[in-house]
C-alpha positions as YAML, in Angstrom:
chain: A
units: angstrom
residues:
- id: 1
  name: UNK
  ca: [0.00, 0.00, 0.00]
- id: 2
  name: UNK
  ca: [1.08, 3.37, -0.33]
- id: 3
  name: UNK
  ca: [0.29, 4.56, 2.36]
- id: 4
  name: UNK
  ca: [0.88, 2.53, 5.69]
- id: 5
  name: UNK
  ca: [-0.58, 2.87, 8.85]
- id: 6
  name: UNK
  ca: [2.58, 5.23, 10.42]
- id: 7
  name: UNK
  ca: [1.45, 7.56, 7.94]
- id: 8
  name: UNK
  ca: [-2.03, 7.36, 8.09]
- id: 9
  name: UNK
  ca: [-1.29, 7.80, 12.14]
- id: 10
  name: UNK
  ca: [0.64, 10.53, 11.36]
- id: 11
  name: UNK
  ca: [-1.50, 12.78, 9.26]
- id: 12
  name: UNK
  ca: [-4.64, 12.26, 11.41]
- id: 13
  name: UNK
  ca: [-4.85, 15.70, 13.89]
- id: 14
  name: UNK
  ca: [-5.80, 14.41, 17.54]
- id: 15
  name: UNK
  ca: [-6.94, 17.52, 18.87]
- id: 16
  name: UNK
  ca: [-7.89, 15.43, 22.22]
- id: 17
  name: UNK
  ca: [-4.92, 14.45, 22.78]
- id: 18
  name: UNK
  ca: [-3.51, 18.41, 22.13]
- id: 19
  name: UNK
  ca: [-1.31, 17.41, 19.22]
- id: 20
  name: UNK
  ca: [-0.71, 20.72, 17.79]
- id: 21
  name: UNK
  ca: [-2.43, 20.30, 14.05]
- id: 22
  name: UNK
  ca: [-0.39, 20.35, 11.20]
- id: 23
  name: UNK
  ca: [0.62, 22.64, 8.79]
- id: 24
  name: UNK
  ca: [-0.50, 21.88, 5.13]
- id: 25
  name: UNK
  ca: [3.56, 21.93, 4.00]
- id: 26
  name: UNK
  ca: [3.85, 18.96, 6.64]
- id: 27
  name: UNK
  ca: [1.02, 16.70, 5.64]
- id: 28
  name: UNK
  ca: [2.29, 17.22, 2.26]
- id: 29
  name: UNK
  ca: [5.50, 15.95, 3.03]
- id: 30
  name: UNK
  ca: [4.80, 13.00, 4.63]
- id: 31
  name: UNK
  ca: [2.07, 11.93, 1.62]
- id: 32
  name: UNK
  ca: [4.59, 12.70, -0.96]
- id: 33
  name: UNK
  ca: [7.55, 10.95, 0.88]
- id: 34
  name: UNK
  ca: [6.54, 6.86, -0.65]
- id: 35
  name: UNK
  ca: [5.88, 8.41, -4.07]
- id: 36
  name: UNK
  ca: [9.11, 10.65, -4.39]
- id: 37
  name: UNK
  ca: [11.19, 7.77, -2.40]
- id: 38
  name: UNK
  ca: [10.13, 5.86, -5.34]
- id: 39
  name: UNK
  ca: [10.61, 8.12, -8.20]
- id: 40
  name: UNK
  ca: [14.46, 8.82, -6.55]
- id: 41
  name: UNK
  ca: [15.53, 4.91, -6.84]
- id: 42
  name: UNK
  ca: [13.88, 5.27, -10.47]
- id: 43
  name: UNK
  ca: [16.44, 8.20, -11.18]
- id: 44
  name: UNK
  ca: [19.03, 7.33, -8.70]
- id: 45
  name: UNK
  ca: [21.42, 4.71, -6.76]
- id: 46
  name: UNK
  ca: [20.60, 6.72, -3.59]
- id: 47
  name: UNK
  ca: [22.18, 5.09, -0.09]
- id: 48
  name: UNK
  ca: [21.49, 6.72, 3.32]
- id: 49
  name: UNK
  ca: [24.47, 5.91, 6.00]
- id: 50
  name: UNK
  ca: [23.54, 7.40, 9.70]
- id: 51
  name: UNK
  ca: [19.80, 7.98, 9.71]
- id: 52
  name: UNK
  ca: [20.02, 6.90, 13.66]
- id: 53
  name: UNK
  ca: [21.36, 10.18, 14.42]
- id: 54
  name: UNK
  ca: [18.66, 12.18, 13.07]
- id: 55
  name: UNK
  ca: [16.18, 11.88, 16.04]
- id: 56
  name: UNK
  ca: [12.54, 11.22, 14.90]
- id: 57
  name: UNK
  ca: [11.28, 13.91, 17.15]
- id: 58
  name: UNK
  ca: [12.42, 17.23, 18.56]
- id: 59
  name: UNK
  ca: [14.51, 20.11, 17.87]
- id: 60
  name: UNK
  ca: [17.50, 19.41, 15.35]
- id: 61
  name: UNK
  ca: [19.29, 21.75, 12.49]
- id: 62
  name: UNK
  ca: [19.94, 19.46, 9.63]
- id: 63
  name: UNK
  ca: [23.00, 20.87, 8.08]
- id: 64
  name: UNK
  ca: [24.06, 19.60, 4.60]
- id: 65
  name: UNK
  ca: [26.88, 20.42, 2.14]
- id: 66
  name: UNK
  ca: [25.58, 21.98, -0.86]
- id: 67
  name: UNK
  ca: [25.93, 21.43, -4.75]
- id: 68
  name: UNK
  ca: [22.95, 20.52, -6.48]
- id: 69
  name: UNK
  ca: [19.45, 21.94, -6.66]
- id: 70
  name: UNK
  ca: [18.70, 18.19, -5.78]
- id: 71
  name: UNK
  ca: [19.86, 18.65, -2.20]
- id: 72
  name: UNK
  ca: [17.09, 19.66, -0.57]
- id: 73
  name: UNK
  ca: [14.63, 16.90, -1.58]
- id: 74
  name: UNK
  ca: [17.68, 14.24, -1.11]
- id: 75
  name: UNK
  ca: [18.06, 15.66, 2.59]
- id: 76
  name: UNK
  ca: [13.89, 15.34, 3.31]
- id: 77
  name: UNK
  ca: [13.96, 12.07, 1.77]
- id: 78
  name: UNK
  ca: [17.38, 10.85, 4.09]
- id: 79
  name: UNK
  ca: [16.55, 12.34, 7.11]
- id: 80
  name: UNK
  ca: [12.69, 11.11, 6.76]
- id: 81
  name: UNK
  ca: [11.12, 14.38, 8.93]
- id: 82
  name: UNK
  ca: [9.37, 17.41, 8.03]
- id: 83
  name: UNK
  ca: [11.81, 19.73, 7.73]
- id: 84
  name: UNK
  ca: [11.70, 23.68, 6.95]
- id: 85
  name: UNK
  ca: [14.62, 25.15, 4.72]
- id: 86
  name: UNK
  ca: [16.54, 28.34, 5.38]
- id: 87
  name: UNK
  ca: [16.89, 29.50, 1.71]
- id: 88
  name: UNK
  ca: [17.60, 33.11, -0.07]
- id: 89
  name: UNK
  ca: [15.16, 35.17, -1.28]
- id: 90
  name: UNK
  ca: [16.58, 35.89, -4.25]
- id: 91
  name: UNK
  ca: [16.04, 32.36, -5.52]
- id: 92
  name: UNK
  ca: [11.81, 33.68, -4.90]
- id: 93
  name: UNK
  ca: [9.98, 36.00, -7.60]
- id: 94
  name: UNK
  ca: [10.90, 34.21, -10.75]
- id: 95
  name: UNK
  ca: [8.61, 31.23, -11.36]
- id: 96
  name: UNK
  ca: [4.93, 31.57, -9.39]
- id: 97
  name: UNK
  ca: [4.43, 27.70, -9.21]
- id: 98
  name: UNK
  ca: [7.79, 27.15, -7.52]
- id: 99
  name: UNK
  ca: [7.27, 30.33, -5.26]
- id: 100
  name: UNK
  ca: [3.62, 28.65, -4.38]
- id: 101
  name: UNK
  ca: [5.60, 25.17, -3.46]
- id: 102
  name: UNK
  ca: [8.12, 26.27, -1.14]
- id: 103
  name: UNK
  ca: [5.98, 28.81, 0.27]
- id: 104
  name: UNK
  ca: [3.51, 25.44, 0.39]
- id: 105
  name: UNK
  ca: [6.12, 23.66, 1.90]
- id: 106
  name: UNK
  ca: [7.29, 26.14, 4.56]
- id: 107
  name: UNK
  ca: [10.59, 26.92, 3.26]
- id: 108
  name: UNK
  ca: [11.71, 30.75, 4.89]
- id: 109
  name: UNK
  ca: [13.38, 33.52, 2.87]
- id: 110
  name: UNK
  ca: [16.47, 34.85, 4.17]
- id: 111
  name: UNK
  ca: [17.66, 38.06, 3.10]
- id: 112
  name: UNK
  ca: [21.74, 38.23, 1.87]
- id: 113
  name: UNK
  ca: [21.75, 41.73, 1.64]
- id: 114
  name: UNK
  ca: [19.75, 42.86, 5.03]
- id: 115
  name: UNK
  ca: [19.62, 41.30, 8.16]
- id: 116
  name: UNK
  ca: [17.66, 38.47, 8.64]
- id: 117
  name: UNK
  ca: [15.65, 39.34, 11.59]
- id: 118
  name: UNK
  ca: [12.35, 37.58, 10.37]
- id: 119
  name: UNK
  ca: [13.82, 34.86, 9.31]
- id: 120
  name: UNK
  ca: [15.58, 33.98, 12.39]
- id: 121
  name: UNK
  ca: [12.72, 34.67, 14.25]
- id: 122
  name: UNK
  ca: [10.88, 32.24, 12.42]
- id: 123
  name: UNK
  ca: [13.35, 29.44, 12.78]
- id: 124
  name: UNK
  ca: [13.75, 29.91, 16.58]
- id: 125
  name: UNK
  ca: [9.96, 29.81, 16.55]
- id: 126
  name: UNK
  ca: [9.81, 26.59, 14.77]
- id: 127
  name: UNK
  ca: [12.77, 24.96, 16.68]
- id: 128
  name: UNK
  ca: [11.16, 26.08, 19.82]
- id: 129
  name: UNK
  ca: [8.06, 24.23, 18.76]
- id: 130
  name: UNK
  ca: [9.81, 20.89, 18.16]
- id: 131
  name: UNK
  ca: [10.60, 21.32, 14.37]
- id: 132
  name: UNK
  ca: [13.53, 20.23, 12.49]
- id: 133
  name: UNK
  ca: [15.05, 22.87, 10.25]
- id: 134
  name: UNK
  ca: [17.93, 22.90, 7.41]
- id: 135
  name: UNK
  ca: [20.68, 25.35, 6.52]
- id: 136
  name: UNK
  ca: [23.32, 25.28, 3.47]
- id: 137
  name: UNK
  ca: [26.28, 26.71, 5.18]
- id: 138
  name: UNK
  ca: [27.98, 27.61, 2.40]
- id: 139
  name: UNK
  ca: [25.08, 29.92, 1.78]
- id: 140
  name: UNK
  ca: [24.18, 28.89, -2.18]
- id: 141
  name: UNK
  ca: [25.32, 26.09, -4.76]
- id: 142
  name: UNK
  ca: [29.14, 25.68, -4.84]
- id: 143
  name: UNK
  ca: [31.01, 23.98, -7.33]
- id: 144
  name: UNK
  ca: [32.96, 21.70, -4.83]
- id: 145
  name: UNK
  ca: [33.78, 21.01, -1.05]
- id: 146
  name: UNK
  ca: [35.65, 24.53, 0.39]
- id: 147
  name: UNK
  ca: [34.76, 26.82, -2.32]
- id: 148
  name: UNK
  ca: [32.48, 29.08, -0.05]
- id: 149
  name: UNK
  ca: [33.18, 30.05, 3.66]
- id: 150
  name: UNK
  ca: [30.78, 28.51, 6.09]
- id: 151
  name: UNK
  ca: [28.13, 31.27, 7.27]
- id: 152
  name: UNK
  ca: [27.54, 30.96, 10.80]
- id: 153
  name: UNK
  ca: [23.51, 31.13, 10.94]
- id: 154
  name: UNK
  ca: [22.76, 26.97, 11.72]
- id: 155
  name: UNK
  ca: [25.43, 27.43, 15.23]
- id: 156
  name: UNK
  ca: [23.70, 30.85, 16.47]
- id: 157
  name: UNK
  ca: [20.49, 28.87, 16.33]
- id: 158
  name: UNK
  ca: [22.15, 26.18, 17.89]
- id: 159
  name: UNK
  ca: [23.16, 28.06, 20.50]
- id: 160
  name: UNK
  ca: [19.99, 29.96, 21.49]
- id: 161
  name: UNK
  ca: [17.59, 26.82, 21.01]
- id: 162
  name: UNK
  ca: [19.89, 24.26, 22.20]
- id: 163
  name: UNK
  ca: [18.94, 21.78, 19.19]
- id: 164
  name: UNK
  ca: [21.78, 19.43, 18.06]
- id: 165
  name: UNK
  ca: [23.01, 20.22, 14.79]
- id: 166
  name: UNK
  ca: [23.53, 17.22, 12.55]
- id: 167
  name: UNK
  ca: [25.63, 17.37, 9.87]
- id: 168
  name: UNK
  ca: [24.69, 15.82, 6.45]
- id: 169
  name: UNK
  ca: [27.07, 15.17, 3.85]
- id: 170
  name: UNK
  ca: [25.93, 14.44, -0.12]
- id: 171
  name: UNK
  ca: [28.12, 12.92, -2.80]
- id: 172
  name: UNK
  ca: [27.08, 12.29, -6.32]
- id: 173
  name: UNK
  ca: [24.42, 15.30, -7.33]
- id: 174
  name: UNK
  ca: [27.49, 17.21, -8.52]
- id: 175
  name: UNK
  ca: [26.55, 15.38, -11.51]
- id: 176
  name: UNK
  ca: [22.86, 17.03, -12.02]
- id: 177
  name: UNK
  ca: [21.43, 20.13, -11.36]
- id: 178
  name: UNK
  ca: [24.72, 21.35, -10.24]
- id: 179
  name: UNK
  ca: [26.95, 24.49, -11.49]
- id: 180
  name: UNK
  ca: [29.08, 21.78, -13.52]
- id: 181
  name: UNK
  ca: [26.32, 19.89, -14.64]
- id: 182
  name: UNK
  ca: [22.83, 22.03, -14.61]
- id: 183
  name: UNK
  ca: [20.62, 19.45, -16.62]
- id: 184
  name: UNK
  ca: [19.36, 16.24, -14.96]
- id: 185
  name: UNK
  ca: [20.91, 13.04, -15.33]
- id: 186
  name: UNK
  ca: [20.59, 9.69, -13.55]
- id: 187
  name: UNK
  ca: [23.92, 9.55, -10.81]
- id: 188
  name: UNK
  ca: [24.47, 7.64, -7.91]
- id: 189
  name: UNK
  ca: [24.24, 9.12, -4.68]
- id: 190
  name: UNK
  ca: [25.30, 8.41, -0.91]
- id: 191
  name: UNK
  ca: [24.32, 10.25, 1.95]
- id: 192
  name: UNK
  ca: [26.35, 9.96, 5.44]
- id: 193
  name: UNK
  ca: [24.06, 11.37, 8.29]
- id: 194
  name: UNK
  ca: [26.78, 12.02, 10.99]
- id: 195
  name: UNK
  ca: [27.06, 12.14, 14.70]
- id: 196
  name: UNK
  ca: [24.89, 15.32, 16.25]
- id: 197
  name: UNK
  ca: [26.91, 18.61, 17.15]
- id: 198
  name: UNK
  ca: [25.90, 19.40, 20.22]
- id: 199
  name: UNK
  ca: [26.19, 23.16, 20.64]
- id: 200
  name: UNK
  ca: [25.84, 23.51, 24.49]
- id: 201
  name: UNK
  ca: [29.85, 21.84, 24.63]
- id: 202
  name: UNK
  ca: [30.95, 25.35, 22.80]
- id: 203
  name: UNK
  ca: [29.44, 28.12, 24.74]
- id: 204
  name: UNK
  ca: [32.54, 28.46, 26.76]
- id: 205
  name: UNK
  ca: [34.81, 29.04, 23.70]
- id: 206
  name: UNK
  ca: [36.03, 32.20, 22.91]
- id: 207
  name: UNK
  ca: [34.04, 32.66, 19.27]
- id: 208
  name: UNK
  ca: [31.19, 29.37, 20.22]
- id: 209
  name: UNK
  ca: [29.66, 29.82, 16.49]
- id: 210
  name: UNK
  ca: [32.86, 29.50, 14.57]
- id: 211
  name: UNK
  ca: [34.26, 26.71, 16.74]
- id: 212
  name: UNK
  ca: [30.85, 25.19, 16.28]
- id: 213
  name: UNK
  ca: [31.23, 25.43, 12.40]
- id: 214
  name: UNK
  ca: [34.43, 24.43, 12.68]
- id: 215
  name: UNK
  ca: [33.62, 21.07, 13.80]
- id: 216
  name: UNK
  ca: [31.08, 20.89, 11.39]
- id: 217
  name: UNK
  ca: [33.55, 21.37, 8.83]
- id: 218
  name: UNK
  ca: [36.04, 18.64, 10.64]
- id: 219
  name: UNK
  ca: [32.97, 16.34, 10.42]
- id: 220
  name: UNK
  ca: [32.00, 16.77, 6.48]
- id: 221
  name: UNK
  ca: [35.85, 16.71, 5.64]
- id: 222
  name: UNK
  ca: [36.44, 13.70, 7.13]
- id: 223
  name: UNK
  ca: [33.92, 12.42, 4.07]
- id: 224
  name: UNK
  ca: [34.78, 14.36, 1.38]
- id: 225
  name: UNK
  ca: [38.40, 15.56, 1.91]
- id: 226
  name: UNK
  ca: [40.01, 18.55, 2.86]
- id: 227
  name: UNK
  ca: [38.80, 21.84, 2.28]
- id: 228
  name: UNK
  ca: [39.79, 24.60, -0.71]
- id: 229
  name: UNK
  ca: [40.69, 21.93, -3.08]
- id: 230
  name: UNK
  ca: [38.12, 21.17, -6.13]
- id: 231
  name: UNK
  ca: [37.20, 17.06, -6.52]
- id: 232
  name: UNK
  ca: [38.96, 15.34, -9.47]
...
């Protein structure tokens, strides 16, 4: 069956219990999850390593390298929550129907060249409230591992929410969608969920957020090599 009785479960709102009901983006993603999960082995070799450390409820900031416009639904589909996406507003404003889905879907515009008050408000609110949220560090698509300079954004949330962040590390969709290769073609991909960064163990350092990014970079590095150096 498509659906199975953990989803069915897990769409129904049980107000008398005082489950909180969910959002329309949410519901959505967990109806879409068998078909897409499908339609990915169809157009990829896609392996998941780690999904034990993504916990199934709770507060967590999923934070994945970044080269492929394929990321994000690779990412929902390997860490198998509903999870909200930090992304730029610039990418908004030029097709309506993708503007209607991520808006659908609860994604949150973030400002590069303002500050990003509202958006940070609404990601504390939704980590606050239990939700799982995702942030590209590098800030947009790079071309390989070390190109960009991490932005600091997923460890300041860390910080004030006290949510683990998780890091997530993709190999293979440099080879669709990506700056290299922008049209779609069938690639393998592997996913290694790592061990949670727990952001509580660097309040006491000197800078917390950078040595908090710092061991995120220590942890995707130890995957996909050292930094600054583009991949053969």
């Amino acid at each position: 069956a498509l659906l199975d009785a953990k989803t069915v479960g897990w769409v129904r709102c049980r107000r008398e219990s005082g489950v909180t009901r969910r959002s329309g983006g949410e519901i959505s993603t967990r109806l879409l999850h068998p078909p897409v999960a499908v339609a990915a082995r169809l157009l990829t070799d896609l392996e998941v390593v780690g999904r034990e450390h993504v916990p199934e409820s709770g507060p967590v900031i999923l934070v994945p390298n970044h080269v492929s416009l394929l990321d994000p639904p690779i990412v929902i589909l390997a860490a198998h929550r509903y999870t909200r996406f930090l992304a730029l507003d610039e990418l908004f404003g030029r097709n309506r129907t993708f503007d209607a889905a991520t808006k659908h879907f609860g994604t949150i515009p973030m400002s590069r060249v303002h500050p990003p008050l509202s958006a940070m408000k609404t990601s504390l609110e939704h980590l606050r409230a239990g939700g799982a949220l995702a942030i590209f560090p590098e800030g947009r698509r790079v071309a390989y591992w070390g190109e960009s300079t991490s932005k600091r954004g997923a460890a300041w949330l860390g910080i004030a929410t006290g949510a683990p962040l998780v890091p997530i590390v993709i190999e293979g969709t440099e080879g669709t969608l990506s700056l290299a290769h922008p049209r779609v073609r069938r690639v393998s991909i592997r996913v290694t969920i790592r061990e949670a960064i727990d952001p509580d163990a660097f309040v006491s350092c000197v800078a917390p957020t950078l040595a908090i990014m710092g061991a995120w970079e220590r942890s995707v590095s130890e995957i996909l090599g050292e930094r600054n150096s583009p991949q053969p």
